[in-house]
C-alpha positions as CSV (number, residue, x, y, z in Angstrom):
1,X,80.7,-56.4,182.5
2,X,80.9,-54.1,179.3
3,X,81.0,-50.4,179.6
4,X,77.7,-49.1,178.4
5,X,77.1,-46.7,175.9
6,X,73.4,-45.3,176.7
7,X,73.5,-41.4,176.8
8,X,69.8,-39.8,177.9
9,X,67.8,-38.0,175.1
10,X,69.2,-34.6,176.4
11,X,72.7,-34.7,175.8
12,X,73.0,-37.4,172.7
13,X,70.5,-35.3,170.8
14,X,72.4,-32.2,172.4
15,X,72.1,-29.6,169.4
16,X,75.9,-29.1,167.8
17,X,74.9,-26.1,165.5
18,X,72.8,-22.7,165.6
19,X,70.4,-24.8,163.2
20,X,70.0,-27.7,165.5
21,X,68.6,-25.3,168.4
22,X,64.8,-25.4,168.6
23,X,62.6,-21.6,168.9
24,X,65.3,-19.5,169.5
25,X,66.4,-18.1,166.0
26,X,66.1,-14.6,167.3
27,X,69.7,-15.1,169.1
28,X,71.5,-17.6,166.6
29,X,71.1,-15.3,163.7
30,X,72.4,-12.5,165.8
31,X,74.8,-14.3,166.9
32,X,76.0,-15.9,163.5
33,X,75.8,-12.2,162.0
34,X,78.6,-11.2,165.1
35,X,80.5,-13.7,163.7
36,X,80.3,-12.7,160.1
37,X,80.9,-9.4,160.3
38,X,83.5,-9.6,163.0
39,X,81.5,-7.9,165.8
40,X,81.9,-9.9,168.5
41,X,81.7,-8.3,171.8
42,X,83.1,-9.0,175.0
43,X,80.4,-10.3,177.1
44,X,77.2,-12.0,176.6
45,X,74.7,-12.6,179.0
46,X,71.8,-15.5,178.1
47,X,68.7,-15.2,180.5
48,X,65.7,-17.9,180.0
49,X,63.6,-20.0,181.8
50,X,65.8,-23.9,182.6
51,X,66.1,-26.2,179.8
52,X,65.8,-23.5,176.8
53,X,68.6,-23.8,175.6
54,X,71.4,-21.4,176.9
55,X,74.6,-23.5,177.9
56,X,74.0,-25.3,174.5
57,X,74.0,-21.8,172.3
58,X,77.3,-20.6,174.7
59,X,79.2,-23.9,173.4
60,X,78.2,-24.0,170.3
61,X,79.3,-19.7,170.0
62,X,82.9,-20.7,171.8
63,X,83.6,-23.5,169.3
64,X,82.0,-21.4,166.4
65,X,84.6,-18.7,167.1
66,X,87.7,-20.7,167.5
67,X,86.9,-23.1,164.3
68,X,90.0,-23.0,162.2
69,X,88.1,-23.8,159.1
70,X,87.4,-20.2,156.9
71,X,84.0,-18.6,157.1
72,X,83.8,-18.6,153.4
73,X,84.1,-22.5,153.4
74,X,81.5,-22.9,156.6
75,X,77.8,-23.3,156.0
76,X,76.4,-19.6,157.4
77,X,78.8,-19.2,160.0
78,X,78.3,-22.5,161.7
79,X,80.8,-24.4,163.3
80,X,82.5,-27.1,160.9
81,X,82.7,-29.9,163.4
82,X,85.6,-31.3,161.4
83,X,88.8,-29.3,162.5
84,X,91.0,-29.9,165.2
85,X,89.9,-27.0,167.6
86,X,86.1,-28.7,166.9
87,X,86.9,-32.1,167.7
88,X,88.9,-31.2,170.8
89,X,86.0,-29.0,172.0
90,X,83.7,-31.9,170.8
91,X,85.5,-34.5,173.0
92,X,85.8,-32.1,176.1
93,X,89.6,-31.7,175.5
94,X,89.5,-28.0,174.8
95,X,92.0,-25.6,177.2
96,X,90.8,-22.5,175.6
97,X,86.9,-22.8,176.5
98,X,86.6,-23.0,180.8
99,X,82.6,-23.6,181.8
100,X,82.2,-22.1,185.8
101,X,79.8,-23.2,188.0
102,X,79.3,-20.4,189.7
103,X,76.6,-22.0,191.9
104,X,79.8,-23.5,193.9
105,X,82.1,-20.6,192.9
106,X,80.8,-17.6,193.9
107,X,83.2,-16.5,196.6
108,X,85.9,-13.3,196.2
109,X,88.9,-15.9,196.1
110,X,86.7,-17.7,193.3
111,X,86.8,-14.4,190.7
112,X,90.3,-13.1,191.7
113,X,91.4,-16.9,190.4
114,X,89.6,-16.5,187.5
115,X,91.4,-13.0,186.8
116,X,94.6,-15.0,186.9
117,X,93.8,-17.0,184.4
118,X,92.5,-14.7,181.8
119,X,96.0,-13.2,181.9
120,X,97.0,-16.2,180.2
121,X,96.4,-16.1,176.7
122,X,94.5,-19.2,174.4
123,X,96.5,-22.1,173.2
124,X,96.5,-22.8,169.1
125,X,93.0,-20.8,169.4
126,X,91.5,-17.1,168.5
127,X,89.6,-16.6,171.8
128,X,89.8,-17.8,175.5
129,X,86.0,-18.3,176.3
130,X,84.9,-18.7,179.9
131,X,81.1,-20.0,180.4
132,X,79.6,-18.8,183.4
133,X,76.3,-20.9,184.6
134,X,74.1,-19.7,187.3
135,X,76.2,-16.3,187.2
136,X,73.3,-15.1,189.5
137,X,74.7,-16.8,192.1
138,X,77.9,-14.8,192.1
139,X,77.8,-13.1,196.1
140,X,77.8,-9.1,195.9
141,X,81.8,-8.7,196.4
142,X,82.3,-11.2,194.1
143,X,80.7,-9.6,191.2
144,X,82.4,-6.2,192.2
145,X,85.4,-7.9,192.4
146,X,84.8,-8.8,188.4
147,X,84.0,-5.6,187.3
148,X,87.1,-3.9,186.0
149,X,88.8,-7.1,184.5
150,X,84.6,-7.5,182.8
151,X,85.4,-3.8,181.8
152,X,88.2,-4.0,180.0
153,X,89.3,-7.5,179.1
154,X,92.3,-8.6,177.3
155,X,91.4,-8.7,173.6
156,X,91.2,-12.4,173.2
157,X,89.0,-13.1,176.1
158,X,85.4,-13.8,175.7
159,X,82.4,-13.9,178.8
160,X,79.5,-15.7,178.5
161,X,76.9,-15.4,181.2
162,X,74.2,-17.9,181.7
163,X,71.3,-17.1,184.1
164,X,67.7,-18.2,185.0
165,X,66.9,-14.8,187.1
166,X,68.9,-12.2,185.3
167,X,67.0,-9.5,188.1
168,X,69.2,-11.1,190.5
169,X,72.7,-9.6,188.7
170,X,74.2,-6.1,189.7
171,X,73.2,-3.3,187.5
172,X,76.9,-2.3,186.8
173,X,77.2,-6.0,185.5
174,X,74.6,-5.9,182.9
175,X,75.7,-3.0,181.6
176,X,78.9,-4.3,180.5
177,X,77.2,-7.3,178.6
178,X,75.1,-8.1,175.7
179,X,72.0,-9.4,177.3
180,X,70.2,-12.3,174.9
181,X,66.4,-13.1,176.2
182,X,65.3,-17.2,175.7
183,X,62.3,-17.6,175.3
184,X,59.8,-21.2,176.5
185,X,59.8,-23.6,173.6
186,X,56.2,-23.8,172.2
187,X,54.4,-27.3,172.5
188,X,54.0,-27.6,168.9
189,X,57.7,-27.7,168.2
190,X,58.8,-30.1,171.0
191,X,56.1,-32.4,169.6
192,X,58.3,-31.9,166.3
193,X,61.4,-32.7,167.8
194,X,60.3,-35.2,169.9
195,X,59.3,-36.9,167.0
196,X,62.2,-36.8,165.0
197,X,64.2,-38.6,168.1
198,X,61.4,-41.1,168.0
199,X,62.0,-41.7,164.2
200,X,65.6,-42.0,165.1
201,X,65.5,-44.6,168.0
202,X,62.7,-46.9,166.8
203,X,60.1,-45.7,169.1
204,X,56.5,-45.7,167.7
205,X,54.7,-43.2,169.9
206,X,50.9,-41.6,169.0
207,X,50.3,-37.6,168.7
208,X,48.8,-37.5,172.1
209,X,51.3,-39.5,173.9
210,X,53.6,-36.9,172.4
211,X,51.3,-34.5,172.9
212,X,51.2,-35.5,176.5
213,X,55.1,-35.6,177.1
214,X,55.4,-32.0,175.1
215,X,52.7,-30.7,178.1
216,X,54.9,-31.8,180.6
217,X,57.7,-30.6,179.5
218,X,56.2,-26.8,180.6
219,X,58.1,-25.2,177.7
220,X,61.5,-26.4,178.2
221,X,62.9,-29.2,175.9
222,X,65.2,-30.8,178.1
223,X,62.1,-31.7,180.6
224,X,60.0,-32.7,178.0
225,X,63.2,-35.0,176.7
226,X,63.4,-36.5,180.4
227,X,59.9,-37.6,180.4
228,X,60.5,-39.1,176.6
229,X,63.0,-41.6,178.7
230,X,60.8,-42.0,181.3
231,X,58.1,-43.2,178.9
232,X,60.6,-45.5,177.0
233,X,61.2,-47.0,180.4
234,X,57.9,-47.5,180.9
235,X,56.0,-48.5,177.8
236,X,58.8,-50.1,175.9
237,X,59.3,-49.5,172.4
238,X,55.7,-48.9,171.8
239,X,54.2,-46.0,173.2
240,X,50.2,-45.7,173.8
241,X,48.1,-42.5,175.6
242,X,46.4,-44.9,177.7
243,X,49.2,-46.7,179.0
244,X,51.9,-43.3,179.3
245,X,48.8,-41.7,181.1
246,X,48.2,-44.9,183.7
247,X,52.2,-44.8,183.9
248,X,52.5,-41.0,184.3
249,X,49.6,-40.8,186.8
250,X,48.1,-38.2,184.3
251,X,44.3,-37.7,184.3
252,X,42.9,-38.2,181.1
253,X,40.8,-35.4,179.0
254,X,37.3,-37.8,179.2
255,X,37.9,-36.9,183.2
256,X,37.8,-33.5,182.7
257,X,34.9,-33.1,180.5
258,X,32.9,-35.5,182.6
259,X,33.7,-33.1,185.6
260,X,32.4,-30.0,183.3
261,X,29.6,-31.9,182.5
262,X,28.5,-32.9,186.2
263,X,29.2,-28.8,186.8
264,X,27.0,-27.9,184.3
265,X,24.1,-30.1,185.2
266,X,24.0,-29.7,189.0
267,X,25.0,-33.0,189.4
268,X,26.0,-33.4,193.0
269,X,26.2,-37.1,192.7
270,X,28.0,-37.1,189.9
271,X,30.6,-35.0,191.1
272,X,31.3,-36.8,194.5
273,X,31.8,-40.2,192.8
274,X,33.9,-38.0,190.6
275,X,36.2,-37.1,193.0
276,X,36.0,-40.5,194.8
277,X,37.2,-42.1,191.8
278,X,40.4,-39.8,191.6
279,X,41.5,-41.2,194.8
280,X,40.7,-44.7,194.4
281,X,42.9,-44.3,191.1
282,X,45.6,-42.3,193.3
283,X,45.5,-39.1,191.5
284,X,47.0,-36.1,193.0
285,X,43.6,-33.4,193.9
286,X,45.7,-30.3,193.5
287,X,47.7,-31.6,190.1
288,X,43.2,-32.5,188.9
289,X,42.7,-28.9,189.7
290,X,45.3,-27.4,187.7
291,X,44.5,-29.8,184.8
292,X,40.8,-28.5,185.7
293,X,41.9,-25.1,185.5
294,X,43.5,-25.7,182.1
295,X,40.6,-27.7,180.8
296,X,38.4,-24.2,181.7
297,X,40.5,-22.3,180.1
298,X,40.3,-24.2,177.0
299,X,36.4,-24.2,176.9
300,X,37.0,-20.1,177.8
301,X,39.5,-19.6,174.6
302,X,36.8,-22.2,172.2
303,X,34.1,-19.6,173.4
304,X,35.8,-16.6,173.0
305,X,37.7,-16.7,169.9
306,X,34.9,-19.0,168.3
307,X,38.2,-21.6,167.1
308,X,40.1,-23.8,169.1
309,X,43.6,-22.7,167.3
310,X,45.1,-21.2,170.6
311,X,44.8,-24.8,172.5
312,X,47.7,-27.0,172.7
313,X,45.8,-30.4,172.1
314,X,45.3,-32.8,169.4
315,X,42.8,-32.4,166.8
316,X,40.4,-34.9,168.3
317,X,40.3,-33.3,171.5
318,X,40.1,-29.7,169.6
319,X,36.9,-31.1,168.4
320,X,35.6,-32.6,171.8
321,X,36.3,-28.4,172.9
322,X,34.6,-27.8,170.1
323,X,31.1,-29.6,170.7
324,X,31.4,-28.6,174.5
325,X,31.9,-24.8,173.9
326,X,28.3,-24.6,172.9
327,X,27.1,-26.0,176.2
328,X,29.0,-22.9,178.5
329,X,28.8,-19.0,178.1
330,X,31.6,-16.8,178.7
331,X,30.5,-15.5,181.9
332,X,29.7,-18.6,183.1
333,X,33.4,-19.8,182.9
334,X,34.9,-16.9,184.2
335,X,33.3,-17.4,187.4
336,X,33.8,-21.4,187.6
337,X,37.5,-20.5,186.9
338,X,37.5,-17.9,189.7
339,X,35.5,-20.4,192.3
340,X,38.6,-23.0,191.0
341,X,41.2,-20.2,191.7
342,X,40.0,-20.0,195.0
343,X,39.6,-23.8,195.7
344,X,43.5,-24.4,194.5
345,X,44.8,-21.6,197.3
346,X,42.2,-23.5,200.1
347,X,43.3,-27.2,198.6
348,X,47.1,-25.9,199.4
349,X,46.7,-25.6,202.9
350,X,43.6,-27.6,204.0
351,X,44.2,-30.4,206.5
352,X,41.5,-32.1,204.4
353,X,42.0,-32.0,201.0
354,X,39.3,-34.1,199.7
355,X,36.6,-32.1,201.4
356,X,38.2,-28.9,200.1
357,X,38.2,-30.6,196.9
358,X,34.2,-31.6,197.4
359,X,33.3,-28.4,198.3
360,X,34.6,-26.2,195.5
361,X,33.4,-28.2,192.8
362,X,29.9,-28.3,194.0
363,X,29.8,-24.6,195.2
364,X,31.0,-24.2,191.2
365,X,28.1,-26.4,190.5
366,X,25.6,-24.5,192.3
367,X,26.9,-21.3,190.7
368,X,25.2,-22.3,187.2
369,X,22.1,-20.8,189.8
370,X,23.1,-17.7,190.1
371,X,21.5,-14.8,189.1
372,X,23.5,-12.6,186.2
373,X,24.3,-9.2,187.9
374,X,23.5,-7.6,184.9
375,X,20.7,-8.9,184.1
376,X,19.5,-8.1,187.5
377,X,20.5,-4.4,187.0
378,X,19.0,-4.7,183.7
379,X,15.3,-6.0,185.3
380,X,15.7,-3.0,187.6
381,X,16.3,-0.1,185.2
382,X,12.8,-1.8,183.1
383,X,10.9,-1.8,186.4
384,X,12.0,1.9,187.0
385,X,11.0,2.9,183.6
386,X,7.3,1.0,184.3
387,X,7.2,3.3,187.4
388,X,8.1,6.5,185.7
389,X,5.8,5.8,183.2
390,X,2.6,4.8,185.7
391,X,-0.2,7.4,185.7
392,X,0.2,9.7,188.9
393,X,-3.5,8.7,189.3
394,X,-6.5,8.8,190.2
395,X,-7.5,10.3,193.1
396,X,-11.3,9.4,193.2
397,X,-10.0,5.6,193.2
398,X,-7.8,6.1,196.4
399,X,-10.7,8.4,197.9
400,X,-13.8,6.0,197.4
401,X,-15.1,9.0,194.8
402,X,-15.9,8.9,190.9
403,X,-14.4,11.3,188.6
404,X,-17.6,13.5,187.1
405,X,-17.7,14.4,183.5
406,X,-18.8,17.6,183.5
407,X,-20.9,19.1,180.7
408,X,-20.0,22.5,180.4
409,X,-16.3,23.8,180.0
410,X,-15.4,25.8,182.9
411,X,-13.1,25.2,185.2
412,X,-14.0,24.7,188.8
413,X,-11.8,23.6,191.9
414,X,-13.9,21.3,194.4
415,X,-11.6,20.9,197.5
416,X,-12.4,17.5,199.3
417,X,-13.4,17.6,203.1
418,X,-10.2,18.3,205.5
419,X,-10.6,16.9,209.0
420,X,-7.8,18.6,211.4
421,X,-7.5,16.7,214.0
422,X,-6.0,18.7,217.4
423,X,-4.6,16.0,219.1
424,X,-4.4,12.2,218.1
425,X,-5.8,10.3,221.0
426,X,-4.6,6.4,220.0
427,X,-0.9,5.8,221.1
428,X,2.0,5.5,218.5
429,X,2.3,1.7,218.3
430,X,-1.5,1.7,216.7
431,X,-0.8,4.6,213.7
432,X,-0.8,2.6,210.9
433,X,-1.0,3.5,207.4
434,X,-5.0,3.0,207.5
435,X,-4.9,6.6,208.9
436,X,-3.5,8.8,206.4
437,X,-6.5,9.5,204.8
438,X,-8.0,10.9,207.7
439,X,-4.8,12.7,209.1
440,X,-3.6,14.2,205.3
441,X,-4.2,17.4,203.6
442,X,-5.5,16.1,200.0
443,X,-4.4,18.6,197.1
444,X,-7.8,20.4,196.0
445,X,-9.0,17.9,192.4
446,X,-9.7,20.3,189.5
447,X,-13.0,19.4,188.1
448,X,-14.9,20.3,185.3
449,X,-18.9,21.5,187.0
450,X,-21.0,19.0,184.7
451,X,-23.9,16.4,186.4
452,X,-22.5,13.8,188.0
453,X,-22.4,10.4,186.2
454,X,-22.0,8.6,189.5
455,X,-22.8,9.1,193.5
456,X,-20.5,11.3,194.3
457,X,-20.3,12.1,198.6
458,X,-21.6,15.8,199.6
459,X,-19.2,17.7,201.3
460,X,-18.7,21.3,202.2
461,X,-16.1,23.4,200.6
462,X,-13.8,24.8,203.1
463,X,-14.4,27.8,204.2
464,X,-11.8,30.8,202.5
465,X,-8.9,31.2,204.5
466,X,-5.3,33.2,203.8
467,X,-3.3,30.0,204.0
468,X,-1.6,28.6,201.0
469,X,-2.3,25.3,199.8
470,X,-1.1,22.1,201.7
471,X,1.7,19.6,201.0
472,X,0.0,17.1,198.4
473,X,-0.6,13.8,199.6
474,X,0.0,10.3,198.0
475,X,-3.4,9.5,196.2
476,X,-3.3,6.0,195.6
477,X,-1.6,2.9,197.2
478,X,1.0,2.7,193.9
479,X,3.1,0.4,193.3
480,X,4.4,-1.0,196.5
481,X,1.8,-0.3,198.3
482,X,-0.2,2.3,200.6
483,X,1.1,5.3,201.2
484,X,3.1,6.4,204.5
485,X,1.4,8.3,207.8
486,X,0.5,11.9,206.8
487,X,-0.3,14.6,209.1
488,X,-2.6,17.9,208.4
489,X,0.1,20.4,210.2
490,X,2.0,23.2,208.6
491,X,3.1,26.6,209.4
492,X,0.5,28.7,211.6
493,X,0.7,31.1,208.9
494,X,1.5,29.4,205.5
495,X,2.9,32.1,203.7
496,X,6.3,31.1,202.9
497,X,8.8,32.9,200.4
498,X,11.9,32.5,199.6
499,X,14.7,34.3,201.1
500,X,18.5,34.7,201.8
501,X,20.5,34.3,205.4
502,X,24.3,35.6,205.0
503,X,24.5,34.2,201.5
504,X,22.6,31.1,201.7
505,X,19.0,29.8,200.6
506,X,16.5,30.0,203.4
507,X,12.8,30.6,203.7
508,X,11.6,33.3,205.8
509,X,8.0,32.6,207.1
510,X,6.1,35.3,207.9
511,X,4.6,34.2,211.2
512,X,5.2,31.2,213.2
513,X,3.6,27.9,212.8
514,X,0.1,26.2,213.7
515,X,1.9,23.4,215.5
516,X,-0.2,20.5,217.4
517,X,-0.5,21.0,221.3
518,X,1.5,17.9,221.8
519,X,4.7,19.2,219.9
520,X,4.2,22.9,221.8
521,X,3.5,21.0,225.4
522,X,6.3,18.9,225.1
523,X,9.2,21.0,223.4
524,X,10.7,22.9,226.1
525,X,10.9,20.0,228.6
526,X,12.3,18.0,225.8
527,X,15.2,20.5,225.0
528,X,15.8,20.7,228.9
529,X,16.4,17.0,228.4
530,X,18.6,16.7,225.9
531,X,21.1,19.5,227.1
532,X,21.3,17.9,230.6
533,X,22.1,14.4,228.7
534,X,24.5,16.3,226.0
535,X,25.2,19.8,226.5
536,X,26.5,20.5,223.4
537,X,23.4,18.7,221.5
538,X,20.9,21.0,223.8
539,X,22.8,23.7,223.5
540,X,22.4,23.6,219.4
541,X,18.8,22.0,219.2
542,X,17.9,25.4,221.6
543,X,18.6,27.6,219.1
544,X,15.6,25.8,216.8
545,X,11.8,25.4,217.2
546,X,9.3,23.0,215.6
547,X,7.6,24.4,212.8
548,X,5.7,21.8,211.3
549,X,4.8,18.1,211.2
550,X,4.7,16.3,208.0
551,X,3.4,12.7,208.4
552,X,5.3,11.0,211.1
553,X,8.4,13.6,210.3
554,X,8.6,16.8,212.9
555,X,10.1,19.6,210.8
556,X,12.2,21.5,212.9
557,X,13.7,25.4,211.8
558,X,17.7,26.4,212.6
559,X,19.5,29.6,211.8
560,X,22.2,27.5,209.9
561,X,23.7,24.7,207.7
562,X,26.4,24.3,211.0
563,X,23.7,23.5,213.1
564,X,21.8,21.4,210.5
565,X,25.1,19.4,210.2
566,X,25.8,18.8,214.0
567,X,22.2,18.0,214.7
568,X,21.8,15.4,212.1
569,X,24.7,13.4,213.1
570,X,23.0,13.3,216.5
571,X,19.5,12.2,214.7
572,X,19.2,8.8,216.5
573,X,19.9,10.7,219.7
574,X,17.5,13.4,219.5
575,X,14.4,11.7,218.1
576,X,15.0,8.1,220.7
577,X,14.2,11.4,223.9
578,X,11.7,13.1,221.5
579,X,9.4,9.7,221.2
580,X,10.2,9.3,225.1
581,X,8.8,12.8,225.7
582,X,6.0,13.0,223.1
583,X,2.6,10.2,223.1
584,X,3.1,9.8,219.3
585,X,6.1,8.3,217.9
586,X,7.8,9.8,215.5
587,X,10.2,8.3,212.8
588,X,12.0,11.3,211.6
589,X,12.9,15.3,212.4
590,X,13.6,16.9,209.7
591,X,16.2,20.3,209.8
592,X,15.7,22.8,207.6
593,X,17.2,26.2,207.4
594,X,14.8,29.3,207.7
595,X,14.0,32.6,209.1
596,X,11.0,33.6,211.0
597,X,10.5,37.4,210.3
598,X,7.7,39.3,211.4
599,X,4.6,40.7,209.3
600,X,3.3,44.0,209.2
601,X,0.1,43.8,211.4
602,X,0.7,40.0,212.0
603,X,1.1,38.6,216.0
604,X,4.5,36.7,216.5
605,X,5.4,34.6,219.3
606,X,8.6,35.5,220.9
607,X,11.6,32.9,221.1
608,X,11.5,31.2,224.5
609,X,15.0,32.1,225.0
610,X,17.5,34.5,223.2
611,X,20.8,33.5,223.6
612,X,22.2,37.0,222.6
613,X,20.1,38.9,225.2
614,X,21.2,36.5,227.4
615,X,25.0,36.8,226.9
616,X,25.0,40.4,226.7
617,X,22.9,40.5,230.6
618,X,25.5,38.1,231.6
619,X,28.6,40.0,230.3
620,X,27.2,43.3,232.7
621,X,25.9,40.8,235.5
622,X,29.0,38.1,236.1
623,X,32.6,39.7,236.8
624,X,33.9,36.0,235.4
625,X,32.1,36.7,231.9
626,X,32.9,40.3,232.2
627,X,36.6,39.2,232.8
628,X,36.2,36.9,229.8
629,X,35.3,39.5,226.8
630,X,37.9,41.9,228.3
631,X,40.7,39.7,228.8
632,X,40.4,37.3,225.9
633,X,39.0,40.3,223.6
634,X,35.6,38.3,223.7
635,X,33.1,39.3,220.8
636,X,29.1,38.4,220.8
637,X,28.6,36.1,217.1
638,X,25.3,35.6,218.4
């Protein structure tokens, strides 16, 4: 049997030269420059993703260096490939270039054998160069033992470091090198030397077969150069998409836009046979919704930029992008990729792939449904600029009454009739909204005193009396309807200023409230209830007494904001026992701050109990209390 010949693509087209390595002139041309000028350095250290392109440009440097040939007979500082120290490095024969795995040598012994050799100094040659691969490996103690002979080398010796996770080496080792970032090989030139090795072997292969291989690749060139023999092995001589793709198990772009299209229709059918059809075929569901996510991202870029120049694809798939672009906004992608994002994490880890699979493409189908958020917010800032805008209104509409169009041009105010109801006789549950016509205090309608145009209802003006003016009511039903329960109650004097308590707004009334008898029957009992439930809340709500009911709200006056704060976390609490004690149910009470001081002339009802009377007839009545202020140093706040 003859000895075979057949090298794979990655090391017979190997590059041999800085000008043979593809996308990373940013490190040969430093490097070349070094060797120019004579500014080598001692230690290197080449971090990339895998199959960039590293180990290559370490070789090529460590036979560049030791080429006998002159540098003013090379080609830019290249390597001549024709010398004696070339050839022997060429045909693996060199003594004066050692390559370390340091994956397998990364013990203590491992360095401190290393450090015995660099004592040795080259054979016929300028430099000793040691490659280390996978220096990352290198255990903690190993790298410290390296760091003095890294330091301070002999002069002929020359490190190379070669890592995929550069994060991974020691601080103190860095900073003796010169680190040299790789960067991932763009599609576009793997396509171009993908081609070139095609011209070279014979192999006719399309632009999206190569295309294809470049993709798969992922940015390194020796992957991409793996699948180029896997193709060869597969389609022969001749390379088509159709048949790489059937061979590859890739799914084709027509699949991808046909899924898009079923998405962007609603098409729930169309998406189940979809995915029914990748598993008959024996596609991989998580590799379709990567390629899916890629596909979106395409139609994302076409949309955005308005130019399919940042996709990687041929020129007759650019255009499919193209003509499918117009069919999807730009929000409407970002949320099918993020529904996809989410579908890829479940897909992972589901038990049930194909259902995960199911359900995220049609829950990305439904989401063509949804509503814009800001075109919802947008809908809501027109409708409140509608209700800003509506007339406040009429208040003969919502009162059954005609406006009059007076003839002459005074001014007249014609107050509407006001029953007060004492006491309302039908229980909570049937108040309804019907009744605030007949339970409200209407704000008096200004008028001009002309002859009536229309029936307008007699009434009697209301008699003169020293209260101010109710709380207007809602005079129409509006927008969303009637207007809520409101109650004719107020203060039993109405004349309300505005005053100060100990530095803060308050409202001092000048005599006590008309309440209704059901509020005043009820309000002792009720506070007698709540401090045997919650002592504390009692205690606190006693300090306070109802001064008014506005609609289905009791309005309840405290001496300060910290009672107004403690009571309205207790809200719930207080008004659940205040519509068990009371006939009508109320939905609200309503703390406010104020101060009831007495009029000149006027009768006020004394408070029901005066917590600082009481205090100070306890402190001369009970020893304990007594004992208390005198022992403690006890103080009355209150």
């Amino acid at each position: 049997m003859s000895e075979t010949k057949y090298l794979v693509a990655a090391r017979k087209y190997r590059p041999r030269v800085f000008d043979d390595v593809v996308a990373q002139r940013h490190v040969t041309e430093t490097l070349r420059n070094a060797i120019r000028m004579d500014r080598l350095g001692h230690a290197y250290l080449f971090s990339g993703p895998r199959g960039v392109g590293k180990t290559t440009v370490a070789r090529i440097l460590a036979k560049a260096i030791n080429c006998e040939t002159s540098l003013d007979e090379r080609n830019n500082a290249e390597p001549c490939d024709k010398c004696a120290s070339c050839k022997t490095f060429s045909e693996g024969r060199s003594m004066n270039v050692i390559e370390i795995d340091a994956a397998s040598n990364n013990k203590v012994d491992d360095v401190r054998e290393l450090r015995d050799t660099v004592r040795v100094p080259p054979q016929g040659a300028k430099k000793k160069v040691y490659i280390v691969d996978e220096v990352h490996m290198l255990s903690t103690s190993a790298f410290n033992a390296f760091l003095k002979t890294l330091e301070e080398p002999p002069p002929y010796a020359l490190f190379i470091f070669a890592t995929t996770e550069p994060q991974k080496v020691i601080p103190t080792i860095l900073s003796r090198c010169q680190r040299f970032d790789f960067k991932r090989i763009p599609v576009a030139e793997i396509v171009d030397r993908l081609q070139q090795i095609a011209e070279e072997e014979n192999i006719t292969v399309d632009e999206a077969s190569l295309m294809l291989i470049a993709q798969k690749g992922d940015g390194a060139l020796r992957d991409a150069l793996s699948v180029f023999d896997q193709s060869v092995s597969l389609c022969g001589t001749d390379i088509t998409y159709a048949d790489l793709a059937r061979a590859l198990r890739v799914v084709d772009h027509d699949l991808f836009f046909k899924a898009t299209d079923s998405i962007r229709d609603g098409d729930s059918a169309g998406i189940l046979n979809l995915v029914s059809h990748l598993l008959s075929e024996g596609y991989d569901l998580q590799e379709f919704m990567a390629g899916l996510a890629g596909h979106l991202r395409n139609l994302l870029v076409s949309v955005s930029t308005q130019s399919t120049d940042l996709i990687e694809a041929t020129s007759t798939v650019r255009k499919q992008y193209e003509e499918h672009s117009s069919q999807f906004s730009e929000v409407q992608l970002l949320r099918l990729l993020m529904i996809l994002a989410q579908t890829e994490e479940s897909l992972s880890r589901n038990s049930q792939p194909r259902l995960a699979a199911e359900l995220g493409m049609l829950k990305m189908a439904a989401a063509n449904n949804a509503v814009d958020l800001r075109q919802a917010l947008k809908r809501l800032n027109t409708l409140e600029k509608v209700i800003a805008k509506q007339p406040t209104t009429s208040t003969a509409e919502s009162s059954g009454t005609v406006e009059t169009e007076p003839a002459t041009g005074e001014d007249v105010t014609e107050p509407e009739p006001v029953p007060v109801p004492k006491k309302v006789d039908k229980p909570a549950a049937q108040a309804s909204d019907n009744d605030s016509a007949e339970l409200s205090t209407p704000r008096p309608i200004k008028k001009r005193a002309s002859k009536p145009t229309t029936p307008v209802p007699a009434s009697e003006p209301a008699p003169e009396s020293t209260e101010a003016p109710a709380a207007p009511r809602q005079t129409g039903p509006g927008l969303f309807g009637p207007p809520a329960l409101s109650k004719k109650s107020g203060p039993r004097n109405s004349n309300i200023e505005s005053g100060s308590v100990e530095g803060s707004l308050a409202i001092s009334v000048k005599a006590p409230s008309r309440l209704p008898d059901s509020i005043e029957e009820i309000w002792l009992k009720y506070v007698s209830t709540v401090k045997s439930l919650r002592i504390h809340v009692g205690s606190l709500l006693q300090h306070g007494a109802p001064v008014d009911v506005k609609g289905s709200a009791v309005v309840v006056a405290i001496p300060d904001d910290f009672h107004k704060r403690l009571l309205d976390n207790q809200h719930e609490f207080l008004l659940k026992h205040l519509n068990a004690a009371s006939e009508i149910q109320y939905k609200k009470i309503e703390f406010i701050i104020r101060k009831i001081a007495q009029a000149e002339g006027d009768e006020t009802r004394k408070s029901e109990f005066d917590p600082y009377e009481y205090m100070k007839r306890k402190r001369q009545e009970s020893p304990i209390v007594k004992s208390i202020f005198e022992d403690f140093g006890g103080e009355l706040v209150w």
